[in-house]
Each structure stands twice: as structure tokens, then as C-alpha cells.
C-alpha positions as CSV (number, residue, x, y, z in Angstrom):
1,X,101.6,27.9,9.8
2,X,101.5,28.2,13.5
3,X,104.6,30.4,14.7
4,X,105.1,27.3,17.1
5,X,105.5,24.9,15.0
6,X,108.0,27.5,13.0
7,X,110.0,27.8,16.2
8,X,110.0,24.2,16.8
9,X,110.9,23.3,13.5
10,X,113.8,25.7,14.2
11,X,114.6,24.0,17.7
12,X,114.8,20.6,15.6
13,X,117.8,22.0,13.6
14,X,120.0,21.7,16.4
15,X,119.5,18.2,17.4
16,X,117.2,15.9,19.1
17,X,117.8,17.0,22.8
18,X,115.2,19.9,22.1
19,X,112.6,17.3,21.1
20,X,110.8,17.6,24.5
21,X,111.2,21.3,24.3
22,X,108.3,23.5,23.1
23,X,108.5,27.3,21.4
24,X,107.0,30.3,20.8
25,X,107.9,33.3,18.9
26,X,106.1,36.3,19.8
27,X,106.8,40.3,19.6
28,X,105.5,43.9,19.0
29,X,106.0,46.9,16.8
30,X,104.8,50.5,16.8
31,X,105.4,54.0,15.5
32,X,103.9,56.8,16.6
33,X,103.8,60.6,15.7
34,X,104.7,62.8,18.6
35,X,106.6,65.3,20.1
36,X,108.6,65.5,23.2
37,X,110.3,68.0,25.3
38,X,111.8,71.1,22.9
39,X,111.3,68.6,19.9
40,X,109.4,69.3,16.8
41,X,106.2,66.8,16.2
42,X,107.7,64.0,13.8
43,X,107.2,60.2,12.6
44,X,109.5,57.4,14.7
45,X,109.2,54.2,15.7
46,X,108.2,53.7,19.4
47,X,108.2,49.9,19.9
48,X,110.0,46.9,18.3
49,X,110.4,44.1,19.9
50,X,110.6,40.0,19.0
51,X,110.2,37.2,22.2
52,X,111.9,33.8,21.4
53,X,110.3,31.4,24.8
54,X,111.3,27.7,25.2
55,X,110.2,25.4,28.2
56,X,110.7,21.6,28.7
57,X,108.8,19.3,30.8
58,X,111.3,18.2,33.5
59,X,108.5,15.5,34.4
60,X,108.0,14.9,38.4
61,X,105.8,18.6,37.9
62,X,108.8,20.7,36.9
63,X,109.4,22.7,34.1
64,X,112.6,24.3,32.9
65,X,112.6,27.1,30.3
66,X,114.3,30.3,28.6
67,X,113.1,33.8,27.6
68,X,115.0,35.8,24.9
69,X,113.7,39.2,23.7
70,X,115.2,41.5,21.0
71,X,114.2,45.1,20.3
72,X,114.7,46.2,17.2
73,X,113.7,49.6,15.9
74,X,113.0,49.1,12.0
75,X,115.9,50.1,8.8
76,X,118.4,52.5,9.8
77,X,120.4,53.8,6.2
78,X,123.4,54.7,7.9
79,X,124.9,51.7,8.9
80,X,127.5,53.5,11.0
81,X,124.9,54.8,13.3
82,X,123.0,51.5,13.2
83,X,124.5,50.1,16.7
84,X,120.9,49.7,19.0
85,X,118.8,48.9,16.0
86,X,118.9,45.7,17.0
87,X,119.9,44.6,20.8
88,X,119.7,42.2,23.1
89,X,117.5,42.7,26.5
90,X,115.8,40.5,28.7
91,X,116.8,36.7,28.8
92,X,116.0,34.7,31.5
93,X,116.1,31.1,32.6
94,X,114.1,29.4,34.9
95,X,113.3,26.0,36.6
96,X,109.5,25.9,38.4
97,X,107.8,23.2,40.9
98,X,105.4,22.6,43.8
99,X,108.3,24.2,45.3
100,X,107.9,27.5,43.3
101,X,110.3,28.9,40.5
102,X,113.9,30.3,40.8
103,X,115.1,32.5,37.9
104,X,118.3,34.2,36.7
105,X,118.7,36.7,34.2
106,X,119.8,40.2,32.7
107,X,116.4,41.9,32.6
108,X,114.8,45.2,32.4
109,X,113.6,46.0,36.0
110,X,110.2,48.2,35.6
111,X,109.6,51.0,37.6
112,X,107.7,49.3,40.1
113,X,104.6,51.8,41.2
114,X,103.4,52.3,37.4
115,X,101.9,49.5,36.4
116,X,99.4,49.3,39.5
117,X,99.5,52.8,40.1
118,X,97.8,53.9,36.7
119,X,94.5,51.8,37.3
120,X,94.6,50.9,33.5
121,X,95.5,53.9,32.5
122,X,97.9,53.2,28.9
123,X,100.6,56.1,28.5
124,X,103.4,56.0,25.7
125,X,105.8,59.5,25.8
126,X,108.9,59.9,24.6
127,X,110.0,61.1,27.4
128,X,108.0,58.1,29.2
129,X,107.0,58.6,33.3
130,X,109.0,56.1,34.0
131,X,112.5,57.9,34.1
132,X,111.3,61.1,33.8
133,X,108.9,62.2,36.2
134,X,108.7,58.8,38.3
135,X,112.0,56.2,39.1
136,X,113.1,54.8,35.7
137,X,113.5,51.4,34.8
138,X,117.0,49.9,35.5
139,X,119.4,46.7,34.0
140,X,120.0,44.5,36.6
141,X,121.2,40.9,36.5
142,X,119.3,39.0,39.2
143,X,118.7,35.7,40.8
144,X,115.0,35.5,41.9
145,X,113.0,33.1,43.5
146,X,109.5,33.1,43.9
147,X,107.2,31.1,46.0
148,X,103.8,29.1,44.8
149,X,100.3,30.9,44.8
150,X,98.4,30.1,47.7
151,X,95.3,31.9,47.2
152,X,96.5,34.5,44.7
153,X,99.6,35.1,47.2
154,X,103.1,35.1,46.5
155,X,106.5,36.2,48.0
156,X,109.9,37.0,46.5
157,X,113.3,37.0,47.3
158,X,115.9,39.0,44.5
159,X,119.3,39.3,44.3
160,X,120.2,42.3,42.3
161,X,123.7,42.7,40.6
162,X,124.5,45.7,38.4
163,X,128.8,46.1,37.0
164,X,126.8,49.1,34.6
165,X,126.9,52.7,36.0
166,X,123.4,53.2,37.8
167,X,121.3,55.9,39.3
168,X,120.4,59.6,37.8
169,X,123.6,61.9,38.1
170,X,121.8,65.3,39.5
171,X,124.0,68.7,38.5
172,X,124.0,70.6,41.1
173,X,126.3,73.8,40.3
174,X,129.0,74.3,38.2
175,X,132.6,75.2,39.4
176,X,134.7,77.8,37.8
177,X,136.8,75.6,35.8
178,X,133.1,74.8,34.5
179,X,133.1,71.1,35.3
180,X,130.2,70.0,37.2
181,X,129.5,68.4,41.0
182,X,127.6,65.8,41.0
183,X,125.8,63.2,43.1
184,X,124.8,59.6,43.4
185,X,127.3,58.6,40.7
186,X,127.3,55.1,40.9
187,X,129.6,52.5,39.2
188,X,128.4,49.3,40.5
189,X,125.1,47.9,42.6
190,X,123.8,45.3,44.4
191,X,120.5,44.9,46.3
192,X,118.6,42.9,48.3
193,X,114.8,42.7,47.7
194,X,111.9,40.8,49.5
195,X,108.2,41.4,47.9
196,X,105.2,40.1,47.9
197,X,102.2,40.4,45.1
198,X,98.3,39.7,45.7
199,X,95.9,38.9,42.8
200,X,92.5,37.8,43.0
201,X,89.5,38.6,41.2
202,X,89.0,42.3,41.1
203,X,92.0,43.4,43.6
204,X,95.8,43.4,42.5
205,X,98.7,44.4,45.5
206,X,102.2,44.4,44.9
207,X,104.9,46.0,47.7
208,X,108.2,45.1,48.3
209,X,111.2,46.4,50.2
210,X,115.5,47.2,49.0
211,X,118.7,47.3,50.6
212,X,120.6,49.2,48.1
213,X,124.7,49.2,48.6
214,X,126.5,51.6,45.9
215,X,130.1,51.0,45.5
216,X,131.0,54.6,44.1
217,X,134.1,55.6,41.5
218,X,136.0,56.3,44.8
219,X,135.5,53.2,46.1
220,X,133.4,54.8,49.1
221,X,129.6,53.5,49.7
222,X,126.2,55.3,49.7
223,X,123.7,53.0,51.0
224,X,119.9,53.4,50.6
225,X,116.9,51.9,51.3
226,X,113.6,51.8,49.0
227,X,110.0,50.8,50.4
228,X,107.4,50.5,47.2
229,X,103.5,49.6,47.5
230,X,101.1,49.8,44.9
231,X,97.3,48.4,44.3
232,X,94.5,48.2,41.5
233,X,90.7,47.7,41.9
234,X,88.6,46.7,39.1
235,X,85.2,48.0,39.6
236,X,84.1,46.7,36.2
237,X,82.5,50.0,35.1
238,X,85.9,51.6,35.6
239,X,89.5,50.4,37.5
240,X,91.1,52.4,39.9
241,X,94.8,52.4,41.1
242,X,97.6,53.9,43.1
243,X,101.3,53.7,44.1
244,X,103.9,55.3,46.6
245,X,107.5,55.1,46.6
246,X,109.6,55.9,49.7
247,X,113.8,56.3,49.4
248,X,116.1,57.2,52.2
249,X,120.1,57.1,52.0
250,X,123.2,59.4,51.9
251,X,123.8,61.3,49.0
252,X,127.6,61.1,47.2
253,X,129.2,63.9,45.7
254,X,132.0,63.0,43.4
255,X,133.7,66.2,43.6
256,X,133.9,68.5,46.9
257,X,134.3,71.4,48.6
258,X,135.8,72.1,52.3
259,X,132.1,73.8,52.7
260,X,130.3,70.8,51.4
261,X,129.5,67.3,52.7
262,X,130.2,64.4,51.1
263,X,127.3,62.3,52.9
264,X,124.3,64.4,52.9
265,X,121.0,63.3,53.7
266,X,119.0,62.0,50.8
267,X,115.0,61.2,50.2
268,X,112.8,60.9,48.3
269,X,108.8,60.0,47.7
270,X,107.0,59.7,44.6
271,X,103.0,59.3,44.7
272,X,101.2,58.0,41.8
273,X,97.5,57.2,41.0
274,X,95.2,56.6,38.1
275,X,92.0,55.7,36.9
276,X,90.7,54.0,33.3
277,X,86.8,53.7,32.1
278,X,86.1,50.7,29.2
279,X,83.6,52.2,26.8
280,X,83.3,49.2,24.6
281,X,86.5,49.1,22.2
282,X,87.4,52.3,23.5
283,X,89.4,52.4,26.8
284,X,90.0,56.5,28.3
285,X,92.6,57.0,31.3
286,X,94.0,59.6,33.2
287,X,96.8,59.3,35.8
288,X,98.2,61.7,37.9
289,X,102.2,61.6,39.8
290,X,103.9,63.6,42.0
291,X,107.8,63.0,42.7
292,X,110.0,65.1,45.7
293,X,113.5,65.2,46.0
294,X,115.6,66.5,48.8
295,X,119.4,66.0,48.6
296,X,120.8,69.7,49.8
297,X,124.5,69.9,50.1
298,X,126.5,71.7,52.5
299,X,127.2,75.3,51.4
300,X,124.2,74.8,48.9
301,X,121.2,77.4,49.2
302,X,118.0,76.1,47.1
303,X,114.1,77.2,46.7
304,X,113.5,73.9,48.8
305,X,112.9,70.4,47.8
306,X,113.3,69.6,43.8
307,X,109.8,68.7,43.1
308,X,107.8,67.2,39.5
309,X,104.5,67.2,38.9
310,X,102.9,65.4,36.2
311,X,99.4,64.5,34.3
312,X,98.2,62.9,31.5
313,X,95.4,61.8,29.4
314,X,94.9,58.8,27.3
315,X,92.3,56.9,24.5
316,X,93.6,53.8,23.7
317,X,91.0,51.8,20.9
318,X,91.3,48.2,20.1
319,X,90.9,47.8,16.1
320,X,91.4,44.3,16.8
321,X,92.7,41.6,19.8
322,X,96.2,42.6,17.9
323,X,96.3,46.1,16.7
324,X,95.7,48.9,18.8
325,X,95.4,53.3,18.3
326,X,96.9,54.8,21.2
327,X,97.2,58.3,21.9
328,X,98.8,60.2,25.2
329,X,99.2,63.5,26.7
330,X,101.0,64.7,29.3
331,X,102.5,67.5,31.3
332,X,104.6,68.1,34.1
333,X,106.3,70.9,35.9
334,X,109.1,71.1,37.8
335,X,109.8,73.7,40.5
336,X,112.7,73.9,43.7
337,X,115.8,73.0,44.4
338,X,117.2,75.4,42.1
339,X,121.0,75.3,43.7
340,X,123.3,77.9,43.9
341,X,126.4,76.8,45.6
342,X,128.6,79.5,47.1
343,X,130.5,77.0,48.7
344,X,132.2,76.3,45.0
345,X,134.8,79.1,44.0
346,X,133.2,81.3,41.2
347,X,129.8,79.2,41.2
348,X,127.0,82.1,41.1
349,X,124.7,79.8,38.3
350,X,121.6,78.0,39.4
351,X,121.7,75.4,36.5
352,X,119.2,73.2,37.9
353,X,116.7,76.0,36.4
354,X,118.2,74.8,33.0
355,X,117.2,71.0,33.8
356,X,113.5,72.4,34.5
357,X,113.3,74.3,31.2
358,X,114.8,71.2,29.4
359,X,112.6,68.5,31.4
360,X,109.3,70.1,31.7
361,X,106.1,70.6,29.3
362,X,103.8,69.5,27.2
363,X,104.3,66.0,25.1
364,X,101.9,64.1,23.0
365,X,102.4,60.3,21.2
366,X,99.7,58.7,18.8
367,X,101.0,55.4,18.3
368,X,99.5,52.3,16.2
369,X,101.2,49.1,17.4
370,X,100.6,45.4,16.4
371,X,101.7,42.5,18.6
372,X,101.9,39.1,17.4
């Protein structure tokens, strides 16, 4: 039986106002054997996920509809350690007409420059690009609206709005009672977004511009600013793509020092580009990112700017439209801004040489997934 009529059969249980309604039920699982950063190689599940979808002819050319996705990660024997097996994530509502679509939702915000940027390229890691050598994917509830296609042309406007702590917390020495400084410790967000995205035929742009405002555990604000652009090319024998990422802002530091500043500059710029070749089910990428961070603190010496490099390789092969082999490897190096802060009583420890060791090698994933 079709899994839309399922879901509508479903719908129908709850009474005849969802009888205009229609449904789909869709999803994905995976697991993969691989090994991460100062892991042993071992079998896990890498992808679980189930899509419940609903829209409803409004009539006059609009639409109304929902989105509801669920991850869940397989059996888990010990039910105390079960919470996250099965969670909520994105769910969205929408209405759309000749006037365009506005949407609210809690969603997964993706990294941005990645999905151009790769030109094809498929990469699953366990400790994925996205958060660990590029900008990580964030929780945001937002209210969006987009405008129609004119000619494969679109622009957005987003209001972002995040009560969940946000932002990476950098160590950057530890004092002697052994409790750490750190920066960009964020308790609550909001942003403003405008973008625009390009598609037609072979050419894919996407770019869009942030005002972040970061309302801190001390109640004072560190503002920043993100610019993103990124772009595909199809060239049919192979795709090409490519992505840069621009931040600017003041850093916070939660705990300080008389020697140390409390609103430090902050930037940073992450590069990205990629390339994938079809040979017939068989579909080989490579991708290549580079991501710089300067944050220095008053009183703080350093090798220069914290800087990641990363590569990878990847063979994705399609044993059906459904089922896919994927495998991935990947390295990446980090190097500078290895702090030593002698403007912290006792502090003669670098650690951030610790957060290299920990967040740099070699990692490989050979996942077999199955979407429905």
C-alpha cells in the first residue's frame, strides 16, 4: 500500500477537517563502520530519521502545510541511557501563494557553505565538517519568509530566535584554581538574516548576510556579523563548487583578568571548495576546507591565528534509487593559537595544544543507508 494513503488513512482517524489534507511519510536509516578522532573502528548507527509532511489546498492558489521529522537511532538495551534514541527536530509550518511562502519553525539550521561548497562531493564523519572543521549546524526557532521564483531567483528574510546556549566555548588557559576562561559563551540569540539563492540549469548561488546579538550569562552583549556565499557548476562530466564564510564581532570572556579584555576583537574566515565526477552508478569526490580563527586576549601570547585544515575523499555507489554504499575519508590538522596566558595567576599551560591532539587526524565512515 502506498505510504500515502497509510498516512491519510491515519489523518482520517482524527476527524473530517483533515479530509482536504494530503500526507506523506518518508525517512532514512544508516550505519556505518568507522572510526573517529582517538576512537577505535566499530559498528554504529549514523542516520535515523522518519518525515511525517501534511499540506492542504487553501484554494485561491495557496497551500498551508506542516513538516515533522523524528531521528531515531535504532534499540538501545539500557533504557536509562535511552533518552535521544528517539527525538524530536525539525517541524515547521507554512502557508505559500503568488505572494511567496512564510514559515515558522524549530529547525536544524545547516552550515550554510557545505552544501554548495562541496560540488557534489558526499562526506559522512563522525566527527562531520560541519562543526568540526567548518561552522556547525545550530537550533534556531525562526520565522522566514521567502519570496516567489522569478527566473530561478529568490530572496529571504529570517528571524532567528535561540533561548538554548549557542556558539563553541574556546578554552583558552586554565587558572590556578584550574577552572577555565572562556569565550563566546552565549545563553541566548537572535539574528537577523537577508539571503538570496539562484538556481537554473547547471548554476546553483546561494549568499546571505547576519546580524547576530548575543545576550551573554552576564547580561552584557557581543554582537557579530556573518557574510556567507557559496556556488555549484554542473559541467555534466563532473560538478564543481565553492564557499567562503566571513565573521567579524567582539569576543566575550566570561571570566577576567585586570591584564585581559573583555571585548576583544574577533574574526574569522572559512574557505571551502569541492569537486565530484559521475562514473555511471559510481559517484567519486574530494573537497578541500580551510577555517582561521583570531580571537587573542589581552595578556594572551599565542603561535598566531588558530587555524584547521581539512581534506577528504569520497565513493558514494547507488545500489538502487533507495540504497546507497558510501564511504569517506578525511583529515585535518590544526596548528596556532596555542595560548598561554600570563595574565592569569599560575597559568603556564597551553591547553589549546590538547584541543589539537584531541580534534585532529585521520577518520574514515563506510555507511549503507536506505531512504524511503
Amino acid at each position: 500500500m502506498k505510504k500515502s494513503l497509510i498516512a491519510l488513512a491515519v489523518l482520517a482517524a482524527f476527524g473530517t477537517a483533515y479530509a482536504q489534507s494530503t500526507a506523506t511519510i518518508s525517512g532514512k536509516f544508516g550505519v556505518a563502520v568507522g572510526k573517529g578522532f582517538g576512537s577505535d573502528a566499530n559498528v554504529h548507527v549514523s542516520d535515523g530519521n522518519v518525515t511525517v509532511a501534511a499540506v492542504e489546498d487553501l484554494g485561491g492558489g495557496m497551500k498551508a502545510g506542516v513538516s515533522i521529522d523524528m531521528r531515531t537511532r535504532g534499540r538501545e538495551q539500557n533504557v536509562a541511557t535511552a533518552s535521544g534514541q528517539e527525538i524530536g527536530r525539525d517541524a515547521t509550518v507554512y502557508v505559500s501563494g503568488g505572494f511567496g511562502t512564510i514559515a515558522m519553525g524549530s529547525v536544524e539550521s545547516g552550515n550554510g557553505i557545505m552544501g554548495l561548497g562541496l560540488g557534489g562531493a558526499q562526506q559522512s564523519l563522525a566527527s562531520g565538517w560541519d562543526g568540526n572543521l567548518l561552522a556547525g549546524v545550530s537550533y534556531t526557532n525562526l520565522l522566514q519568509y521567502t519570496s516567489p521564483s522569478i527566473n530561478g531567483f529568490n530572496i529571504s528574510l529570517t528571524h532567528i530566535d535561540s533561548a538554548a546556549t549557542v556558539g563553541v566555548t574556546t578554552t583558552k588557559a586554565a587558572t590556578s584554581a584550574g577552572a577555565p576562561i572562556t569565550v563566546n559563551t552565549d545563553t541566548g540569540i537572535s539574528a537577523q538574516q537577508i539571503g538570496a539563492t539562484y538556481n537554473n540549469g547547471p548554476i546553483s548561488v546561494s549568499a546571505d548576510y547576519a546580524a547576530f546579538s548575543n545576550n551573554t550569562s552576564t547580561t552584557s552583549t557581543s554582537n557579530r556579523t556573518r557574510v556567507r556565499a557559496s556556488a555549484s557548476f554542473d559541467l555534466g562530466v563532473m560538478k564543481i563548487g565553492a564557499g567562503v564564510e566571513d565573521n567579524r564581532g567582539k569576543v566575550y570572556q566570561s571570566t577576567t583578568s585586570s591584564t585581559q579584555s573583555t571585548n576583544a576583537d574577533y574574526s574569522g574566515n572559512q574557505l571551502i571548495i569541492g569537486a565530484s565526477v559521475p562514473v555511471g552508478p559510481l559517484l567519486l569526490g574530494a573537497g578541500y576546507a580551510r577555517n582561521t580563527e583570531n580571537g587573542i586576549l589581552v595578556g594572551d601570547t599565542s603561535n598566531g591565528d588558530e587555524t584547521a585544515k581539512g581534506w577528504l575523499v569520497s565513493a558514494n555507489y547507488s545500489l538502487s534509487k533507495r540504497t546507497t554504499l558510501l564511504g569517506t575519508y578525511s583529515d585535518i590538522k590544526r596548528s596556532g593559537g596555542a595560548y598561554s596566558s600570563s595574565g592569569v595567576s599560575g597559568t603556564t599551560t597551553a591547553v589549546n595544544t590538547t584541543a589539537h591532539t584531541t580534534n585532529s587526524g585521520a577518520q574514515f565512515r563506510i555507511r549503507l543507508m536506505h531512504s524511503f
